[in-house]
C-alpha positions in Angstrom: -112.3 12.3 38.6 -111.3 9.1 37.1 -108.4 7.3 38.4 -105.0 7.2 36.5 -105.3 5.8 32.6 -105.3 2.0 32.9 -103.5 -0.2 29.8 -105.0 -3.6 28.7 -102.3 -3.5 26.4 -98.9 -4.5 27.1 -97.9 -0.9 26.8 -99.3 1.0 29.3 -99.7 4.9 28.2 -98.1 5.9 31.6 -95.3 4.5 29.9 -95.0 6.4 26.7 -94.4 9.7 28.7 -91.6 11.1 29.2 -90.2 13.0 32.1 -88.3 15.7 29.9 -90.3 18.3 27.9 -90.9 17.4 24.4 -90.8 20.6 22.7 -88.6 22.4 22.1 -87.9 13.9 -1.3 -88.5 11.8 -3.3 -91.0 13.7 -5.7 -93.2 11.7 -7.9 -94.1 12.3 -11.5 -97.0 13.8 -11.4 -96.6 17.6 -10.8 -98.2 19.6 -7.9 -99.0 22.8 -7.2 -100.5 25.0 -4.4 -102.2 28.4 -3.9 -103.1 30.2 -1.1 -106.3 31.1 -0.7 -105.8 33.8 1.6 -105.6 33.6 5.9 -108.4 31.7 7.8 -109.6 33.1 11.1 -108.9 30.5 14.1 -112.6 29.7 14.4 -113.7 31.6 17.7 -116.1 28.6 19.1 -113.8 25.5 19.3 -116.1 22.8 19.9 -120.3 23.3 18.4 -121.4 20.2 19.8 -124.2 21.0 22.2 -123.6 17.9 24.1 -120.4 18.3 24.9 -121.0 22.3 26.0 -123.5 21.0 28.7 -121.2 18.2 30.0 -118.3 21.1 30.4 -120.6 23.7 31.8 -119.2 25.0 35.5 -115.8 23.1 34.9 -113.3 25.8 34.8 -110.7 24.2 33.3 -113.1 22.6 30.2 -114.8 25.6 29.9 -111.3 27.0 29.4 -110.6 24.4 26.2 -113.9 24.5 25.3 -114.9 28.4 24.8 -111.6 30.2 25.5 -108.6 29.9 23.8 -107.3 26.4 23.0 -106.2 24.7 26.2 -102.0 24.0 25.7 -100.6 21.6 28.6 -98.3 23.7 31.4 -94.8 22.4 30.4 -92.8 24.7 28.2 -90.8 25.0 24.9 -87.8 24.9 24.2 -87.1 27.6 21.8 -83.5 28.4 20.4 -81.9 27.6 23.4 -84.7 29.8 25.7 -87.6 28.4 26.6 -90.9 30.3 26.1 -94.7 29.4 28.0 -97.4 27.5 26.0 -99.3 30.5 26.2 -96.6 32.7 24.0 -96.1 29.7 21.6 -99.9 29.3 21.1 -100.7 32.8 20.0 -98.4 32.8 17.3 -99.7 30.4 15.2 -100.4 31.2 11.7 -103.0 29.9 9.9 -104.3 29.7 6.0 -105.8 28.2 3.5 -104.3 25.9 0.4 -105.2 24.0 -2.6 -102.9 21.3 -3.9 -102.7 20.2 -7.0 -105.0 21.7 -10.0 -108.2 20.9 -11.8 -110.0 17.6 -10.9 -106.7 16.2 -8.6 -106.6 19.5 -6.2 -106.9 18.8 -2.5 -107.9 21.9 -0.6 -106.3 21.6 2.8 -105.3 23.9 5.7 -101.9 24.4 6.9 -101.5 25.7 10.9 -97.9 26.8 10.9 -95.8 27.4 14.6 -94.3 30.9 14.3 -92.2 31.6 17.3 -91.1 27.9 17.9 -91.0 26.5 14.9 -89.3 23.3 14.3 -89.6 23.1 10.6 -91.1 19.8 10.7 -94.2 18.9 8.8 -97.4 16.5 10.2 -100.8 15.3 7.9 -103.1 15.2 10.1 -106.1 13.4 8.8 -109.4 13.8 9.9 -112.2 11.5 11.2 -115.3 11.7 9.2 -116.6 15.3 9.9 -113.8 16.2 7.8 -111.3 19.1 7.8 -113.1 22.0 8.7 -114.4 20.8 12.0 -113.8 22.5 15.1 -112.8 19.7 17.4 -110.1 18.6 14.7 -108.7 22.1 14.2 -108.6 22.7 17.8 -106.3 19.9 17.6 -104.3 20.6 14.9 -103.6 23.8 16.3 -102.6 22.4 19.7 -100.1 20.6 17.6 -98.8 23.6 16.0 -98.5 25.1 19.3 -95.3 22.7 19.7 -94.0 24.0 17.1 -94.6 21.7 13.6 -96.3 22.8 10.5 -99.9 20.6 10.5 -101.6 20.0 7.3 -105.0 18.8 7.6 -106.7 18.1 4.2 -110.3 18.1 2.9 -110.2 14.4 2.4 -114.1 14.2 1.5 -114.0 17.0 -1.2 -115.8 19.3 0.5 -118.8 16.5 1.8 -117.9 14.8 5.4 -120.4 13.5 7.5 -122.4 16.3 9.3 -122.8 16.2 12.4 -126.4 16.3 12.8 -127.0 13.4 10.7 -128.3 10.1 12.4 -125.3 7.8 12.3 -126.7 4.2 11.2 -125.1 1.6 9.1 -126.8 2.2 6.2 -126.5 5.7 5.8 -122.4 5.4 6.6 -122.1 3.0 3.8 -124.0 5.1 1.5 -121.7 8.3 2.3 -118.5 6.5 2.0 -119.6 4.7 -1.4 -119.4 8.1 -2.5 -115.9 8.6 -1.2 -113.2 6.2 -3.5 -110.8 4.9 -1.8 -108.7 5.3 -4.9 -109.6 9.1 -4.7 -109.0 9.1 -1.0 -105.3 7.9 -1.0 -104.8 10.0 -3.7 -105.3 12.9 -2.6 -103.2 12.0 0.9 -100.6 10.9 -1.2 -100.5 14.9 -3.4 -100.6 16.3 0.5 -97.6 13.9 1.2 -95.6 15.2 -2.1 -96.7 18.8 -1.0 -95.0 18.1 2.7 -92.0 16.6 1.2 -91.1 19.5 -1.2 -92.4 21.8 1.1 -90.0 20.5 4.4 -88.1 17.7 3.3 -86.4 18.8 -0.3 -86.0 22.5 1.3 -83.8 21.6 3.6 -86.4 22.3 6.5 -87.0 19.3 7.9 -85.1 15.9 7.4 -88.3 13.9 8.7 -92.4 14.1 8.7 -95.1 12.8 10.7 -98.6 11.6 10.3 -101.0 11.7 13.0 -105.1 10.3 12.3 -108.5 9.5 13.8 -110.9 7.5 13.4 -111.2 7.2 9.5 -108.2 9.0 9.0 -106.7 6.5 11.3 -107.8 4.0 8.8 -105.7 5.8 6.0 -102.7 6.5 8.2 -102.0 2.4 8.7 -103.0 2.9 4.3 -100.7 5.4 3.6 -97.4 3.9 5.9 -98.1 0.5 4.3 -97.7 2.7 0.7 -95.1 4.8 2.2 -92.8 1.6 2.7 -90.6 1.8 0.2 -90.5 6.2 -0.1 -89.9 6.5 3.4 -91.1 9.3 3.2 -92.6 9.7 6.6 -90.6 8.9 10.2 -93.6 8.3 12.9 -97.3 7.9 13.1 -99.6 8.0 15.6 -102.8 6.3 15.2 -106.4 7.1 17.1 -108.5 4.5 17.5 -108.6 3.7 13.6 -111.0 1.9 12.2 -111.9 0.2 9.7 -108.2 -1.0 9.7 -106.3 -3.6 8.1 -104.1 -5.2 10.4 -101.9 -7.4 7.1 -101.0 -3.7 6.7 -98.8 -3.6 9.4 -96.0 -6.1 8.3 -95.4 -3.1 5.1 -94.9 -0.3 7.7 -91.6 0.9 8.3 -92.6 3.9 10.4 -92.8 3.4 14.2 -96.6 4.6 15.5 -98.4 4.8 18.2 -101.5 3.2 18.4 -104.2 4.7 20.6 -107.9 3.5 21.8 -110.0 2.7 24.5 -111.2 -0.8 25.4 -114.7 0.2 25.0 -114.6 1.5 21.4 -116.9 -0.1 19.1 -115.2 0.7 16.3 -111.5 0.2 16.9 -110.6 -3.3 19.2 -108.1 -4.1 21.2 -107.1 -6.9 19.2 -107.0 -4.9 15.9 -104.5 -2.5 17.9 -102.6 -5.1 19.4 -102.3 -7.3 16.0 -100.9 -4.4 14.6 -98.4 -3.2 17.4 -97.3 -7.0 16.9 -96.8 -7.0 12.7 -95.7 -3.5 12.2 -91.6 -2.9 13.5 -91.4 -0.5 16.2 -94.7 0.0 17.2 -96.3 0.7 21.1 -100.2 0.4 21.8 -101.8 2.5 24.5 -104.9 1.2 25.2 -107.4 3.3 28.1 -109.9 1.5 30.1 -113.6 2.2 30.1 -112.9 4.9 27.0 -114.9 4.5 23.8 -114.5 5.6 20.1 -112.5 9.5 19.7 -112.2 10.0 23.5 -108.9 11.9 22.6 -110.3 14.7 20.0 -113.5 14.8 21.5 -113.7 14.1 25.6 -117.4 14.4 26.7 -116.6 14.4 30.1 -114.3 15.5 32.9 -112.6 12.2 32.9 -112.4 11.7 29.2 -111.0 15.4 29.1 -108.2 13.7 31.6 -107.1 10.9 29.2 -107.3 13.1 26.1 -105.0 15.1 27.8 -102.7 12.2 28.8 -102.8 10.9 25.5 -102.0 14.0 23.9 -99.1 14.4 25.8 -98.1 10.8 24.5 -98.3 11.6 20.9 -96.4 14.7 21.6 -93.6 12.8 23.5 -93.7 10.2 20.6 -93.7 12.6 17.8 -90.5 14.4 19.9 -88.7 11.2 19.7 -89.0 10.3 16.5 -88.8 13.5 14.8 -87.0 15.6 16.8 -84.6 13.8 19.2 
Protein backbone atom coordinates (compact mmCIF):
# COMPACT_ATOMS: atom_id res chain seq x y z
CA UNK A 1 0.00 0.00 0.00
CA UNK A 2 1.23 3.43 -0.74
CA UNK A 3 1.98 5.66 2.08
CA UNK A 4 -0.35 8.59 3.15
CA UNK A 5 -1.21 11.27 0.06
CA UNK A 6 1.80 13.61 -0.10
CA UNK A 7 0.97 17.56 -1.24
CA UNK A 8 3.54 19.54 -3.34
CA UNK A 9 1.20 22.13 -3.04
CA UNK A 10 0.85 24.39 -0.25
CA UNK A 11 -2.38 22.75 0.66
CA UNK A 12 -1.85 19.39 1.60
CA UNK A 13 -5.17 17.11 1.00
CA UNK A 14 -4.74 15.76 4.56
CA UNK A 15 -5.72 19.12 5.25
CA UNK A 16 -9.00 19.58 3.51
CA UNK A 17 -10.64 16.75 5.66
CA UNK A 18 -12.57 17.21 8.12
CA UNK A 19 -12.89 15.27 11.32
CA UNK A 20 -16.93 15.64 11.45
CA UNK A 21 -19.09 13.81 8.92
CA UNK A 22 -20.00 15.74 5.95
CA UNK A 23 -23.39 14.48 5.23
CA UNK A 24 -25.92 14.90 6.57
CA UNK A 25 -32.36 32.30 -10.02
CA UNK A 26 -31.63 34.32 -12.13
CA UNK A 27 -33.35 32.80 -15.33
CA UNK A 28 -32.13 33.86 -18.63
CA UNK A 29 -34.16 34.75 -21.66
CA UNK A 30 -33.99 32.06 -23.53
CA UNK A 31 -36.65 29.48 -22.44
CA UNK A 32 -35.92 25.88 -21.33
CA UNK A 33 -37.60 22.88 -21.10
CA UNK A 34 -37.17 19.26 -19.99
CA UNK A 35 -38.71 15.82 -20.55
CA UNK A 36 -38.23 12.72 -19.02
CA UNK A 37 -37.34 10.10 -20.92
CA UNK A 38 -38.38 7.50 -18.68
CA UNK A 39 -35.95 5.63 -15.58
CA UNK A 40 -32.46 4.37 -16.47
CA UNK A 41 -31.23 1.17 -14.88
CA UNK A 42 -27.95 1.83 -12.59
CA UNK A 43 -25.64 0.10 -15.16
CA UNK A 44 -24.87 -3.40 -13.50
CA UNK A 45 -20.97 -3.49 -14.49
CA UNK A 46 -19.49 -0.24 -13.04
CA UNK A 47 -16.22 0.04 -14.61
CA UNK A 48 -15.71 -1.97 -18.58
CA UNK A 49 -12.22 -1.29 -18.73
CA UNK A 50 -10.41 -4.54 -18.95
CA UNK A 51 -7.31 -3.13 -17.55
CA UNK A 52 -8.50 -1.92 -14.64
CA UNK A 53 -10.59 -5.46 -13.92
CA UNK A 54 -7.13 -7.29 -13.94
CA UNK A 55 -5.32 -4.75 -11.76
CA UNK A 56 -8.46 -5.22 -9.14
CA UNK A 57 -8.70 -8.93 -9.54
CA UNK A 58 -8.25 -10.80 -5.85
CA UNK A 59 -8.53 -7.33 -3.99
CA UNK A 60 -11.62 -7.69 -1.97
CA UNK A 61 -12.30 -4.31 -1.29
CA UNK A 62 -11.79 -3.24 -5.32
CA UNK A 63 -13.49 -5.99 -6.49
CA UNK A 64 -16.26 -4.66 -4.17
CA UNK A 65 -16.31 -1.01 -6.17
CA UNK A 66 -15.52 -2.53 -9.09
CA UNK A 67 -18.22 -5.41 -9.70
CA UNK A 68 -20.55 -5.10 -6.67
CA UNK A 69 -22.43 -2.29 -5.72
CA UNK A 70 -20.80 1.12 -5.80
CA UNK A 71 -18.29 1.35 -2.97
CA UNK A 72 -19.73 4.39 -0.35
CA UNK A 73 -16.97 5.43 2.40
CA UNK A 74 -17.98 3.88 6.20
CA UNK A 75 -18.97 7.29 7.86
CA UNK A 76 -22.66 7.99 8.00
CA UNK A 77 -25.48 10.49 7.16
CA UNK A 78 -26.96 12.65 8.89
CA UNK A 79 -30.55 12.38 7.93
CA UNK A 80 -33.29 14.58 9.65
CA UNK A 81 -31.82 14.61 12.83
CA UNK A 82 -31.04 10.40 12.59
CA UNK A 83 -28.33 9.29 11.00
CA UNK A 84 -28.69 6.34 8.50
CA UNK A 85 -25.47 3.93 7.04
CA UNK A 86 -24.00 4.58 3.44
CA UNK A 87 -25.36 1.35 2.59
CA UNK A 88 -29.28 2.57 3.25
CA UNK A 89 -28.55 6.04 1.58
CA UNK A 90 -27.01 4.34 -1.51
CA UNK A 91 -29.86 2.09 -2.49
CA UNK A 92 -32.21 4.76 -2.68
CA UNK A 93 -31.00 6.56 -5.32
CA UNK A 94 -33.18 7.38 -8.19
CA UNK A 95 -32.15 7.63 -11.39
CA UNK A 96 -33.60 8.93 -15.04
CA UNK A 97 -33.16 10.25 -18.02
CA UNK A 98 -33.75 14.20 -19.32
CA UNK A 99 -33.54 16.33 -22.19
CA UNK A 100 -33.15 20.12 -21.71
CA UNK A 101 -34.09 22.44 -23.85
CA UNK A 102 -35.88 21.66 -27.46
CA UNK A 103 -34.99 21.23 -31.07
CA UNK A 104 -31.29 21.88 -32.03
CA UNK A 105 -30.35 23.58 -28.28
CA UNK A 106 -31.57 20.34 -26.22
CA UNK A 107 -28.99 18.76 -23.98
CA UNK A 108 -29.79 15.23 -22.98
CA UNK A 109 -28.38 14.68 -19.55
CA UNK A 110 -28.99 12.30 -16.60
CA UNK A 111 -30.13 13.31 -13.28
CA UNK A 112 -29.08 10.79 -10.05
CA UNK A 113 -31.40 12.08 -7.38
CA UNK A 114 -30.69 11.12 -3.31
CA UNK A 115 -34.08 9.80 -1.99
CA UNK A 116 -33.83 9.02 1.67
CA UNK A 117 -31.24 11.84 2.47
CA UNK A 118 -31.85 14.34 0.29
CA UNK A 119 -30.50 17.64 0.72
CA UNK A 120 -32.18 19.41 -2.11
CA UNK A 121 -29.11 20.69 -3.39
CA UNK A 122 -28.15 20.50 -7.05
CA UNK A 123 -24.35 19.54 -8.57
CA UNK A 124 -23.22 19.51 -12.75
CA UNK A 125 -21.07 17.15 -12.87
CA UNK A 126 -19.26 17.39 -16.11
CA UNK A 127 -17.62 14.64 -17.65
CA UNK A 128 -14.10 13.94 -19.05
CA UNK A 129 -14.03 13.03 -22.63
CA UNK A 130 -15.78 9.53 -22.67
CA UNK A 131 -18.77 11.58 -21.98
CA UNK A 132 -21.89 11.04 -19.88
CA UNK A 133 -22.85 7.67 -20.29
CA UNK A 134 -19.63 6.14 -19.03
CA UNK A 135 -19.44 3.85 -16.31
CA UNK A 136 -16.60 5.17 -14.31
CA UNK A 137 -18.29 8.72 -14.33
CA UNK A 138 -21.76 7.48 -13.31
CA UNK A 139 -20.34 5.35 -10.72
CA UNK A 140 -19.32 8.63 -9.51
CA UNK A 141 -22.05 10.63 -9.80
CA UNK A 142 -23.97 8.17 -8.00
CA UNK A 143 -21.56 8.04 -5.14
CA UNK A 144 -22.31 11.67 -4.97
CA UNK A 145 -25.91 11.20 -4.85
CA UNK A 146 -25.40 8.85 -2.19
CA UNK A 147 -24.76 12.03 0.14
CA UNK A 148 -27.57 13.21 -0.58
CA UNK A 149 -27.47 16.04 -3.64
CA UNK A 150 -29.30 15.84 -6.93
CA UNK A 151 -26.20 15.24 -9.76
CA UNK A 152 -26.73 16.19 -13.23
CA UNK A 153 -24.34 14.91 -15.57
CA UNK A 154 -24.89 16.11 -19.25
CA UNK A 155 -24.23 14.69 -22.69
CA UNK A 156 -21.71 17.40 -23.36
CA UNK A 157 -20.48 15.78 -26.74
CA UNK A 158 -24.02 15.34 -28.26
CA UNK A 159 -24.11 11.94 -28.18
CA UNK A 160 -20.13 11.40 -29.66
CA UNK A 161 -17.30 11.27 -26.74
CA UNK A 162 -14.22 9.73 -27.28
CA UNK A 163 -14.49 5.89 -27.14
CA UNK A 164 -12.59 4.22 -25.20
CA UNK A 165 -10.96 1.90 -27.53
CA UNK A 166 -9.76 4.48 -29.74
CA UNK A 167 -5.81 5.12 -29.86
CA UNK A 168 -5.45 8.38 -28.02
CA UNK A 169 -2.80 10.51 -30.11
CA UNK A 170 -2.67 14.17 -30.71
CA UNK A 171 -3.96 14.24 -33.91
CA UNK A 172 -6.84 12.27 -33.58
CA UNK A 173 -7.89 14.40 -30.13
CA UNK A 174 -7.71 17.53 -32.15
CA UNK A 175 -9.74 16.23 -34.84
CA UNK A 176 -12.54 14.98 -32.30
CA UNK A 177 -12.68 18.12 -30.42
CA UNK A 178 -12.74 20.41 -33.75
CA UNK A 179 -15.92 18.80 -34.05
CA UNK A 180 -17.05 19.78 -30.57
CA UNK A 181 -17.58 23.99 -30.43
CA UNK A 182 -16.74 25.44 -27.71
CA UNK A 183 -19.48 27.92 -28.27
CA UNK A 184 -21.85 24.81 -28.39
CA UNK A 185 -20.11 23.24 -25.42
CA UNK A 186 -20.67 26.19 -22.92
CA UNK A 187 -23.91 26.46 -24.18
CA UNK A 188 -25.29 23.69 -23.49
CA UNK A 189 -23.64 23.76 -19.67
CA UNK A 190 -24.96 26.95 -19.32
CA UNK A 191 -29.09 25.48 -20.37
CA UNK A 192 -28.07 22.65 -17.61
CA UNK A 193 -27.10 25.54 -15.21
CA UNK A 194 -30.64 27.43 -15.97
CA UNK A 195 -32.28 23.91 -15.58
CA UNK A 196 -30.50 23.45 -11.86
CA UNK A 197 -31.46 26.94 -10.93
CA UNK A 198 -35.21 26.71 -11.64
CA UNK A 199 -35.18 23.30 -10.73
CA UNK A 200 -33.42 23.97 -6.89
CA UNK A 201 -32.68 27.43 -6.60
CA UNK A 202 -36.08 29.42 -7.82
CA UNK A 203 -38.08 26.38 -5.98
CA UNK A 204 -37.14 27.14 -2.95
CA UNK A 205 -35.07 23.72 -2.65
CA UNK A 206 -31.85 24.68 -2.46
CA UNK A 207 -30.29 28.29 -1.81
CA UNK A 208 -26.87 27.22 -3.45
CA UNK A 209 -25.36 24.73 -6.30
CA UNK A 210 -22.25 23.09 -7.03
CA UNK A 211 -20.18 22.08 -9.91
CA UNK A 212 -17.78 19.31 -9.71
CA UNK A 213 -15.45 18.27 -13.28
CA UNK A 214 -12.73 16.10 -14.77
CA UNK A 215 -10.47 16.21 -17.01
CA UNK A 216 -12.22 18.23 -19.95
CA UNK A 217 -15.05 18.94 -17.90
CA UNK A 218 -12.53 20.36 -15.54
CA UNK A 219 -11.60 22.58 -18.37
CA UNK A 220 -15.25 23.97 -18.55
CA UNK A 221 -15.79 24.11 -14.85
CA UNK A 222 -12.76 27.02 -14.40
CA UNK A 223 -15.08 28.25 -18.11
CA UNK A 224 -18.24 28.22 -16.66
CA UNK A 225 -17.29 29.94 -12.86
CA UNK A 226 -15.37 32.61 -14.90
CA UNK A 227 -18.98 33.12 -16.84
CA UNK A 228 -20.82 32.49 -13.73
CA UNK A 229 -19.14 35.71 -12.10
CA UNK A 230 -21.54 37.98 -12.20
CA UNK A 231 -24.96 35.35 -11.85
CA UNK A 232 -23.55 33.70 -9.00
CA UNK A 233 -25.24 31.33 -9.72
CA UNK A 234 -23.18 28.55 -8.38
CA UNK A 235 -21.42 28.45 -4.57
CA UNK A 236 -18.29 25.83 -4.86
CA UNK A 237 -16.44 23.90 -7.45
CA UNK A 238 -14.26 21.25 -7.31
CA UNK A 239 -11.87 20.81 -10.10
CA UNK A 240 -9.98 17.32 -11.21
CA UNK A 241 -7.05 17.59 -12.76
CA UNK A 242 -8.49 19.99 -15.67
CA UNK A 243 -6.89 20.46 -18.46
CA UNK A 244 -6.65 22.33 -21.01
CA UNK A 245 -7.23 25.27 -18.51
CA UNK A 246 -6.96 28.80 -18.50
CA UNK A 247 -5.42 30.02 -15.52
CA UNK A 248 -6.39 34.36 -16.47
CA UNK A 249 -9.77 32.63 -15.73
CA UNK A 250 -9.23 32.46 -12.28
CA UNK A 251 -9.15 36.31 -11.32
CA UNK A 252 -13.32 36.15 -12.77
CA UNK A 253 -14.21 33.28 -10.31
CA UNK A 254 -16.13 34.10 -7.43
CA UNK A 255 -16.85 30.58 -6.37
CA UNK A 256 -14.34 28.85 -3.91
CA UNK A 257 -12.95 25.32 -5.68
CA UNK A 258 -10.99 22.85 -5.01
CA UNK A 259 -8.41 21.99 -7.27
CA UNK A 260 -7.22 18.44 -7.55
CA UNK A 261 -4.26 16.56 -9.47
CA UNK A 262 -1.31 14.58 -9.17
CA UNK A 263 2.24 15.68 -9.79
CA UNK A 264 2.70 13.35 -12.46
CA UNK A 265 -0.21 14.18 -14.74
CA UNK A 266 0.65 15.14 -18.13
CA UNK A 267 -2.12 16.94 -18.80
CA UNK A 268 -2.95 19.07 -15.76
CA UNK A 269 0.51 20.74 -13.89
CA UNK A 270 1.18 21.72 -10.79
CA UNK A 271 1.80 25.15 -11.83
CA UNK A 272 -1.52 25.49 -13.77
CA UNK A 273 -3.24 24.32 -10.43
CA UNK A 274 -1.23 26.42 -8.22
CA UNK A 275 -1.59 29.63 -10.61
CA UNK A 276 -5.09 29.25 -10.27
CA UNK A 277 -5.53 28.52 -6.45
CA UNK A 278 -3.38 31.88 -6.42
CA UNK A 279 -5.81 34.20 -8.89
CA UNK A 280 -9.06 32.79 -8.17
CA UNK A 281 -10.46 34.08 -4.23
CA UNK A 282 -10.93 31.24 -1.98
CA UNK A 283 -9.44 28.62 -3.63
CA UNK A 284 -7.22 25.34 -1.99
CA UNK A 285 -5.03 22.98 -4.27
CA UNK A 286 -4.51 19.32 -3.31
CA UNK A 287 -1.88 18.12 -5.22
CA UNK A 288 -0.98 13.88 -4.75
CA UNK A 289 2.55 12.64 -5.37
CA UNK A 290 3.49 10.10 -7.90
CA UNK A 291 -0.39 10.22 -9.30
CA UNK A 292 -1.05 10.88 -12.98
CA UNK A 293 -3.99 12.23 -15.18
CA UNK A 294 -7.88 10.95 -13.59
CA UNK A 295 -6.42 8.92 -10.67
CA UNK A 296 -9.59 10.02 -8.72
CA UNK A 297 -12.49 8.59 -11.25
CA UNK A 298 -10.50 6.06 -12.47
CA UNK A 299 -7.69 4.39 -9.84
CA UNK A 300 -5.82 1.52 -11.75
CA UNK A 301 -4.33 0.33 -8.84
CA UNK A 302 -4.64 -0.46 -5.07
CA UNK A 303 -2.82 2.73 -4.25
CA UNK A 304 -4.55 4.92 -6.67
CA UNK A 305 -7.94 3.36 -5.37
CA UNK A 306 -6.38 4.83 -1.80
CA UNK A 307 -6.14 8.47 -2.96
CA UNK A 308 -9.28 8.39 -5.05
CA UNK A 309 -10.82 7.63 -2.00
CA UNK A 310 -9.08 10.29 -0.03
CA UNK A 311 -9.77 12.71 -2.50
CA UNK A 312 -13.30 11.90 -2.70
CA UNK A 313 -13.74 12.38 0.74
CA UNK A 314 -12.20 15.95 0.13
CA UNK A 315 -14.61 17.09 -2.40
CA UNK A 316 -17.28 15.75 -0.17
CA UNK A 317 -16.04 17.64 2.88
CA UNK A 318 -15.59 20.74 0.58
CA UNK A 319 -18.82 20.54 -1.10
CA UNK A 320 -20.39 20.14 2.81
CA UNK A 321 -18.87 23.37 3.67
CA UNK A 322 -19.71 25.36 1.11
CA UNK A 323 -23.16 24.17 0.39
CA UNK A 324 -24.38 22.88 3.28
CA UNK A 325 -22.73 24.21 6.49
Amino acid sequence: MAPAPAAVAAASPAALLRSSSPRSRRPQSRACSFRCAGPSARPSTLVSSSLLKSCCAGHPRIRQLYYGRPHCSQQQAEVAGSTVDDDGACELVSGSDLVICEGDDSVSAYLFKAVKNNNGTGILLLSDIFGFEDSATRDFAYRVACNGYNVLVPDLFRGNPWKLNVPFDGDSIQQWLAGHAPGRVSGDIDACTRWLVDEFKAAGLSKKLGVVGFCYGGGRLVETLARDADDNCFSAGVCFYGCPMDASLGDRIAAPVLFVCGDGDPYCSVEMVQELERRARGARAAVYAGRGHGFAHRPQSVEEDADAEHAFNAMRGWLHDHLLA
